[in-house]
Biotite code that builds the C-alpha atoms (Angstrom):
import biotite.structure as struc

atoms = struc.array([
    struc.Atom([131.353, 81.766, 72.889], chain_id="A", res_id=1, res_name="UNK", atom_name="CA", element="C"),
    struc.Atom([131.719, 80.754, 76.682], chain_id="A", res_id=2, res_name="UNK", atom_name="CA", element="C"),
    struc.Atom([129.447, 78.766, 77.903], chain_id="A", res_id=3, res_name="UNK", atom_name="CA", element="C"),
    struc.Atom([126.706, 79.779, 80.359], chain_id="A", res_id=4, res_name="UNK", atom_name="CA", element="C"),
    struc.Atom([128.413, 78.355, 83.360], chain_id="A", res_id=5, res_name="UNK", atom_name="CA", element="C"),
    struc.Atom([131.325, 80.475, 83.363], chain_id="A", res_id=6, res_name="UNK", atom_name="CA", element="C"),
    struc.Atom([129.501, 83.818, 83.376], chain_id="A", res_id=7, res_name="UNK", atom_name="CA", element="C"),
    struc.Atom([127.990, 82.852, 86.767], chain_id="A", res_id=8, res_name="UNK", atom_name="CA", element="C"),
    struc.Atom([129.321, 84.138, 90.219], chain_id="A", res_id=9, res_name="UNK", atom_name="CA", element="C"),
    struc.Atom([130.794, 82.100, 92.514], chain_id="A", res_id=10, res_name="UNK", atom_name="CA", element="C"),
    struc.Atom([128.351, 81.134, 95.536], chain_id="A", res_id=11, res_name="UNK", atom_name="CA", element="C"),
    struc.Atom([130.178, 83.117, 97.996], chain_id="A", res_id=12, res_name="UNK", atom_name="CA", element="C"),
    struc.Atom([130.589, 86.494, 95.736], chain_id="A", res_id=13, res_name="UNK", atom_name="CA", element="C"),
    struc.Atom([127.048, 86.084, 95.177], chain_id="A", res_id=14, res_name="UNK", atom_name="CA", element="C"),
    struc.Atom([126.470, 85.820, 98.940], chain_id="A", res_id=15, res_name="UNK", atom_name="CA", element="C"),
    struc.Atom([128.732, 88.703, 99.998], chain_id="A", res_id=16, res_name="UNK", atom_name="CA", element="C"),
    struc.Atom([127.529, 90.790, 97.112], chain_id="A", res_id=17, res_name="UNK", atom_name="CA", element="C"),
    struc.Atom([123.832, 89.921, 98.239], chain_id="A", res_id=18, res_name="UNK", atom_name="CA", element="C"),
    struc.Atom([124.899, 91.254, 102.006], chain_id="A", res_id=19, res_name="UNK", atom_name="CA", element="C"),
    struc.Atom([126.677, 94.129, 101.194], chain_id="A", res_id=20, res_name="UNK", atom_name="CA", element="C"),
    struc.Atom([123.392, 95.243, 98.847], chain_id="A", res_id=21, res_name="UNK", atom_name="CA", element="C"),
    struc.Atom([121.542, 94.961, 101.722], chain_id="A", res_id=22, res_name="UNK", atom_name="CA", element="C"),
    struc.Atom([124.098, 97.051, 104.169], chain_id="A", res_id=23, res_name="UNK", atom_name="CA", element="C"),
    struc.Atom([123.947, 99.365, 101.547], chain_id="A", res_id=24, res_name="UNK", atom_name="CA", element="C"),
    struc.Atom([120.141, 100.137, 101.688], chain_id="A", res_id=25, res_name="UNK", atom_name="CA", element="C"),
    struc.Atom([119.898, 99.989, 104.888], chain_id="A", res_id=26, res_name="UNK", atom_name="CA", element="C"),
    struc.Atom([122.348, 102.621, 105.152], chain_id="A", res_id=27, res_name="UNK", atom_name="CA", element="C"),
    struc.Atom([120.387, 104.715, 102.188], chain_id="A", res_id=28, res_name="UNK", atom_name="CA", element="C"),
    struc.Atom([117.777, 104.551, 104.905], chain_id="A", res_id=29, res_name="UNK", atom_name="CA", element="C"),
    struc.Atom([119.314, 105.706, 107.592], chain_id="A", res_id=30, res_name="UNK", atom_name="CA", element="C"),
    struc.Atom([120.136, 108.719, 104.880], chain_id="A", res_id=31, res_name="UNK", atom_name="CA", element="C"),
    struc.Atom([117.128, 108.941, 104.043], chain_id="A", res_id=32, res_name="UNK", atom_name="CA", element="C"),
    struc.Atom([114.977, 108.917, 106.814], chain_id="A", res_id=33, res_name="UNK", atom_name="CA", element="C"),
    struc.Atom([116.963, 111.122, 108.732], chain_id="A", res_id=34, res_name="UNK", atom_name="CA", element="C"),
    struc.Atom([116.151, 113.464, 105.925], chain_id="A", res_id=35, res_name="UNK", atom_name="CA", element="C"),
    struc.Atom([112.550, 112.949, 105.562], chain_id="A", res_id=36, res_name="UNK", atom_name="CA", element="C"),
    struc.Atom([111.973, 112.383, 109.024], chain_id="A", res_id=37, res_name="UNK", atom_name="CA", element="C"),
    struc.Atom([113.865, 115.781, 110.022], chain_id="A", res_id=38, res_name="UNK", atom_name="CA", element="C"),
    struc.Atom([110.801, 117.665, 108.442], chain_id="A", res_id=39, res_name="UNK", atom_name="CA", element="C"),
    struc.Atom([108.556, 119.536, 110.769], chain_id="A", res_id=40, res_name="UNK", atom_name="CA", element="C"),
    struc.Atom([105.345, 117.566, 108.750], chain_id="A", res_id=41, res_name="UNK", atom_name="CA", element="C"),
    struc.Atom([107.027, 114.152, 110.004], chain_id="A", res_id=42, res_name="UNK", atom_name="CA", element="C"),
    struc.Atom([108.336, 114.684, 113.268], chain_id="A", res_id=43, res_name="UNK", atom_name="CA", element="C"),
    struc.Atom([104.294, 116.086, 114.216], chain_id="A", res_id=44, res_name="UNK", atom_name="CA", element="C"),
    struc.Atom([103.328, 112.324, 113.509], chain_id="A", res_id=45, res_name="UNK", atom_name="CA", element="C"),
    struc.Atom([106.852, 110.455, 114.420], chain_id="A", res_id=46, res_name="UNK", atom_name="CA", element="C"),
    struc.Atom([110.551, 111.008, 115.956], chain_id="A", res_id=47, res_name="UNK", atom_name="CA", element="C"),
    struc.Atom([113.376, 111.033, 113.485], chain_id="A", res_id=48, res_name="UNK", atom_name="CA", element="C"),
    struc.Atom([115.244, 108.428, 115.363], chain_id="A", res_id=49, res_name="UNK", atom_name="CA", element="C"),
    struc.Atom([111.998, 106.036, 114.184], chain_id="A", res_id=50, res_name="UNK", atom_name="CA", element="C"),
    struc.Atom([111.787, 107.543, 110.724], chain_id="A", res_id=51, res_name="UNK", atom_name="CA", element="C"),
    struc.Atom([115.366, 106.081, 110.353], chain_id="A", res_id=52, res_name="UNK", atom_name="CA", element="C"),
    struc.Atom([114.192, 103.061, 112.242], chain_id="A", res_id=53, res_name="UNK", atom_name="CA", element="C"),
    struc.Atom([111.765, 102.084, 109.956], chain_id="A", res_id=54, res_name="UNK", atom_name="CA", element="C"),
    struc.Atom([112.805, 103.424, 106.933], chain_id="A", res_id=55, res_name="UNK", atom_name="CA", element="C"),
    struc.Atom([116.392, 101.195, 107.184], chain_id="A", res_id=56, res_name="UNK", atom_name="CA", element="C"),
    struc.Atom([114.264, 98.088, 107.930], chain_id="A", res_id=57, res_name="UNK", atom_name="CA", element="C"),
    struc.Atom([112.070, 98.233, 105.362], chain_id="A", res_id=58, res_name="UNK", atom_name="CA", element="C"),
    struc.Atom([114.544, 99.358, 102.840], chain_id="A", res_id=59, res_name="UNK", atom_name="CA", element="C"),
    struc.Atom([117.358, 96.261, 104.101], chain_id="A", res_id=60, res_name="UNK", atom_name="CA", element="C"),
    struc.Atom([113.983, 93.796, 103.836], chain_id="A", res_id=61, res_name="UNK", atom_name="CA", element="C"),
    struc.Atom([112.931, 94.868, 100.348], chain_id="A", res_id=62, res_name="UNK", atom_name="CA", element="C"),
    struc.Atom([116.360, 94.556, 99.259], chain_id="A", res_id=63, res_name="UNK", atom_name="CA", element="C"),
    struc.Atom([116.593, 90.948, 101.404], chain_id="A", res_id=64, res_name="UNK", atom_name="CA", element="C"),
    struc.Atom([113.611, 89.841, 99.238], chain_id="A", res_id=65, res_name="UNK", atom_name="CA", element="C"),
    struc.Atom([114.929, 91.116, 96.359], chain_id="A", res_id=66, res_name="UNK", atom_name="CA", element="C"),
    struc.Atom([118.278, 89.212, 96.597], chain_id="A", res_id=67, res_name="UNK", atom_name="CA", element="C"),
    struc.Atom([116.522, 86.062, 97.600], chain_id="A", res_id=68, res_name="UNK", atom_name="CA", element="C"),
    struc.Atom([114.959, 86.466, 94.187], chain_id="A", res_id=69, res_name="UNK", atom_name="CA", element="C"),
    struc.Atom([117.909, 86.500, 92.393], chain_id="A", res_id=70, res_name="UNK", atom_name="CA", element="C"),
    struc.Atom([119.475, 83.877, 94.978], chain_id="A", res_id=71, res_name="UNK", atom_name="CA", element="C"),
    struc.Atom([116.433, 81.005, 93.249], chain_id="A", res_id=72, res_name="UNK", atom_name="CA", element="C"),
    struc.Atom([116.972, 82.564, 89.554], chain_id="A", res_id=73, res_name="UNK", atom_name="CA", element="C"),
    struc.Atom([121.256, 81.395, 90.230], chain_id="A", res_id=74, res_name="UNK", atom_name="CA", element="C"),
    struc.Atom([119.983, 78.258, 91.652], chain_id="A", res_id=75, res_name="UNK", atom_name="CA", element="C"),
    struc.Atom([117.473, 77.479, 88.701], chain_id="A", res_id=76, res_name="UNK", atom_name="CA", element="C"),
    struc.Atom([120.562, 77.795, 86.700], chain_id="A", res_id=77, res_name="UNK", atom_name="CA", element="C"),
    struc.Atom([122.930, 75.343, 87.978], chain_id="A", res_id=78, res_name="UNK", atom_name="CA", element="C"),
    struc.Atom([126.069, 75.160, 89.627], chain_id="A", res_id=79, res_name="UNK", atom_name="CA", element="C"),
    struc.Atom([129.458, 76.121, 88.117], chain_id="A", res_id=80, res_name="UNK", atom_name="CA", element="C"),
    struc.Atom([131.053, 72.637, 88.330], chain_id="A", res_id=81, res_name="UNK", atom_name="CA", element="C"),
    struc.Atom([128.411, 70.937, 86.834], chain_id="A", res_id=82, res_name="UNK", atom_name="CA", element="C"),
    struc.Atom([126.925, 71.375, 83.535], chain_id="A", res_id=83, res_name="UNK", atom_name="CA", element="C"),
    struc.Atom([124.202, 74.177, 83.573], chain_id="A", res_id=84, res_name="UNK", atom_name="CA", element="C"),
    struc.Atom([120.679, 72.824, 82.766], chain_id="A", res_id=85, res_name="UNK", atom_name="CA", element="C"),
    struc.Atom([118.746, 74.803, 80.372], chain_id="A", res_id=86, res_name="UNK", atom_name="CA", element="C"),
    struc.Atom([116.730, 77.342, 82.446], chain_id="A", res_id=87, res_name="UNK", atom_name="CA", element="C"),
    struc.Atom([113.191, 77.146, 81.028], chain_id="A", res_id=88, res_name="UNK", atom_name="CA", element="C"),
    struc.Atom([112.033, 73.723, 79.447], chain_id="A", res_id=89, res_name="UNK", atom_name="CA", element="C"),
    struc.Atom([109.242, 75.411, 77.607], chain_id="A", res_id=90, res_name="UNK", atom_name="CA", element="C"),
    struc.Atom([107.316, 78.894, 76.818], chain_id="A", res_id=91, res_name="UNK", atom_name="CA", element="C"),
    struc.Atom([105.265, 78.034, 79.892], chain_id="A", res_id=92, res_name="UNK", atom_name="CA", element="C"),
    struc.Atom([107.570, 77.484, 82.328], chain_id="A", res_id=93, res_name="UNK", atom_name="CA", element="C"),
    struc.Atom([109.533, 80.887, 80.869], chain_id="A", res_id=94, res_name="UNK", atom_name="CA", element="C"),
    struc.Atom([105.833, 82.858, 81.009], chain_id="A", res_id=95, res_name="UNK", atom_name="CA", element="C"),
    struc.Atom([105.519, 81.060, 84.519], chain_id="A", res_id=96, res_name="UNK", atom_name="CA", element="C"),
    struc.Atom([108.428, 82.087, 86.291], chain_id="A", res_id=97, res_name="UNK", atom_name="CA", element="C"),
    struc.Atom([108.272, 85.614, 84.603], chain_id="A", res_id=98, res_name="UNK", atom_name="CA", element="C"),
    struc.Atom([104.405, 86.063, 86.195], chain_id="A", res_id=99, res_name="UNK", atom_name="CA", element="C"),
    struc.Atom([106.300, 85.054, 88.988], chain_id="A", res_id=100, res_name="UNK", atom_name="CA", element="C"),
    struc.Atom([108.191, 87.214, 89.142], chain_id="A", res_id=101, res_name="UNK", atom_name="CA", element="C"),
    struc.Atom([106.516, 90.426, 88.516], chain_id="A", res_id=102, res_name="UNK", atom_name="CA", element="C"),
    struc.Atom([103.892, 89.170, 91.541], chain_id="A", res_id=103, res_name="UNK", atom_name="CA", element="C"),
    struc.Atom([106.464, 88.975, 93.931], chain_id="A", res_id=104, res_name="UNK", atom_name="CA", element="C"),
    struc.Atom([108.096, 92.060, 92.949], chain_id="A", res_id=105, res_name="UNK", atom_name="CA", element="C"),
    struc.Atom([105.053, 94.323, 92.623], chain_id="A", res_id=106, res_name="UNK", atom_name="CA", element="C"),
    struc.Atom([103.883, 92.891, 95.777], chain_id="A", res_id=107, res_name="UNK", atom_name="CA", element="C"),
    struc.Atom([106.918, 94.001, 97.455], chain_id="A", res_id=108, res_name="UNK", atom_name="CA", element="C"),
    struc.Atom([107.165, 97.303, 95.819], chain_id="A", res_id=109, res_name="UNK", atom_name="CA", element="C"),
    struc.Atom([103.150, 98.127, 97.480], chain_id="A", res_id=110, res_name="UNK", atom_name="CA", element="C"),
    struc.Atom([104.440, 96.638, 100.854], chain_id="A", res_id=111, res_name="UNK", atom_name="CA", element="C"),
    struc.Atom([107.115, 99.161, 100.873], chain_id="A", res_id=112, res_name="UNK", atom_name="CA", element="C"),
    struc.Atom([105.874, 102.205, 99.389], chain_id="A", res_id=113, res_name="UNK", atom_name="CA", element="C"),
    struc.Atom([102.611, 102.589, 101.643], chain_id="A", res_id=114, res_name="UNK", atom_name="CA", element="C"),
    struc.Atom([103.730, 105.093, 104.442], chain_id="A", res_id=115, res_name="UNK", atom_name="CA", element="C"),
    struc.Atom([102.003, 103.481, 107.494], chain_id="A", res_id=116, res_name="UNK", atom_name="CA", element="C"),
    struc.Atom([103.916, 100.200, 107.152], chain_id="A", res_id=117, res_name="UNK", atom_name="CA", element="C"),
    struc.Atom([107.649, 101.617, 106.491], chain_id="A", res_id=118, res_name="UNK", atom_name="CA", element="C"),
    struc.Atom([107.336, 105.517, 105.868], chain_id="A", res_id=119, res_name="UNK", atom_name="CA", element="C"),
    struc.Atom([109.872, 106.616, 103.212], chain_id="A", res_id=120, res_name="UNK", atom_name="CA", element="C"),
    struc.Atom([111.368, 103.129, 102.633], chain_id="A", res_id=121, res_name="UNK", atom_name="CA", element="C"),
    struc.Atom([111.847, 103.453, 99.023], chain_id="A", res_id=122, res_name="UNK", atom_name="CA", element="C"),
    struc.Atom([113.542, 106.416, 99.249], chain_id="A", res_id=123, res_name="UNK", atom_name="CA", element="C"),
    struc.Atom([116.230, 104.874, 101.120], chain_id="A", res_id=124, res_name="UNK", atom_name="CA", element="C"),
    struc.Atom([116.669, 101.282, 98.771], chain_id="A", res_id=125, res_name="UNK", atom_name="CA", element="C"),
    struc.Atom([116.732, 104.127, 96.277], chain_id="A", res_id=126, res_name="UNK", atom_name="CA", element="C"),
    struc.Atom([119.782, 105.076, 97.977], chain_id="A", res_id=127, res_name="UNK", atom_name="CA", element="C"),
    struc.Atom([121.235, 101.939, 98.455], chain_id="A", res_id=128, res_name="UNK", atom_name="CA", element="C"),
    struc.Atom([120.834, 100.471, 95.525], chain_id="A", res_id=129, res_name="UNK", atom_name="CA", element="C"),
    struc.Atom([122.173, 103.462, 93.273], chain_id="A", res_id=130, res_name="UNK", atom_name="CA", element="C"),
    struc.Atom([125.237, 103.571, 95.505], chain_id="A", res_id=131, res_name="UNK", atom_name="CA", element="C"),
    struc.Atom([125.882, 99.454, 94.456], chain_id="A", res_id=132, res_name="UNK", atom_name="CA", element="C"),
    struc.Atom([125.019, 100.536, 90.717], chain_id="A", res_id=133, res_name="UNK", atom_name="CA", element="C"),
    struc.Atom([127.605, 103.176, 90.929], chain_id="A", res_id=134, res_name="UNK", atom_name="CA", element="C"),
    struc.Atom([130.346, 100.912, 92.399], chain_id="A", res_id=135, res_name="UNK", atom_name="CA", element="C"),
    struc.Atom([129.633, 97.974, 90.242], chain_id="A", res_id=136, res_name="UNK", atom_name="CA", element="C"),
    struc.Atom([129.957, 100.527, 87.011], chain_id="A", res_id=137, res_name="UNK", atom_name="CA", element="C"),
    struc.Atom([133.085, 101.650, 88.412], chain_id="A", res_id=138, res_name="UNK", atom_name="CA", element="C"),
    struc.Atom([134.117, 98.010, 88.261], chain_id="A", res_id=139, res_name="UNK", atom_name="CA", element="C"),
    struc.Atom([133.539, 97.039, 84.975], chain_id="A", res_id=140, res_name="UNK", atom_name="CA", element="C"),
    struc.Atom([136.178, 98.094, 82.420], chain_id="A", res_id=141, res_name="UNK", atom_name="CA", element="C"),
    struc.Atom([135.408, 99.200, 78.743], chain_id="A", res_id=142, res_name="UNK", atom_name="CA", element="C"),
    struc.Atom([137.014, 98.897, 76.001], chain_id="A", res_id=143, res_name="UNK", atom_name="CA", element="C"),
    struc.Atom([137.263, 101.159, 73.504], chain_id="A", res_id=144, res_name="UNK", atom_name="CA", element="C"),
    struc.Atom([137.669, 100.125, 69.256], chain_id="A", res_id=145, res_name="UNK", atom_name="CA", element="C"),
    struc.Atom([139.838, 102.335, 67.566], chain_id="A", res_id=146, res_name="UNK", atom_name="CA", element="C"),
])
């Protein structure tokens, strides 16, 4: 078995992979808002071009957050030319960082989703995100057993 280390991205794939996550949603919410902003129900209380305005911002800053996230968990776990320290010392720092977690994520999540702050935002990192799902599936290769 490998060790831990190796499985770990290189700083700068994880920084370019972190960016182009974020290009992504904000392009799902351009998408996006142009098609929920296009609706005669939305344009009455805003213009499509600020539907796509604030639907691409919010959905690029929930995905921001959401990389910086996962930016702390690769830093809690070491670097790859140094041994990798063992990424919980105890049950409590594990339930810690977990309740962490979920916090910062749910409060993220009820930032974005509430329609006065950035109106159809979660549509569009919906978008985004399923477009960098789809590409990184393409990527990985499987192997059949016969």
């Amino acid at each position: 078995m490998p060790p831990s280390e190796a499985s770990l991205a290189l700083p700068e794939e994880a920084f370019v992979d972190g960016v182009c996550s974020a290009a992504a949603c904000a392009l799902g919410g351009l998408v996006w808002g142009t098609m929920r902003g296009a609706l005669r129900s939305s344009r009455a209380r805003r213009s499509v071009g600020r539907s796509m305005l604030f639907s691409a911002a919010g959905a690029c800053a929930f995905e921001g957050m959401m990389q910086l996230k996962l930016l702390a968990r690769y830093l809690a776990r070491g670097r790859r030319d140094e041994a990798a320290p063992p990424l919980y010392q105890s049950v409590l720092g594990f339930s810690s960082m977990a309740a962490f977690d979920l916090l910062l994520s749910s409060q993220l999540l009820w930032y974005v989703v509430q329609p006065a702050r950035a109106p159809f935002a979660f549509g569009g990192w919906l978008i985004g995100r399923g477009a960098c799902w789809a590409s990184e599936l393409v990527d990985l290769d499987i192997e059949y057993e016969q």
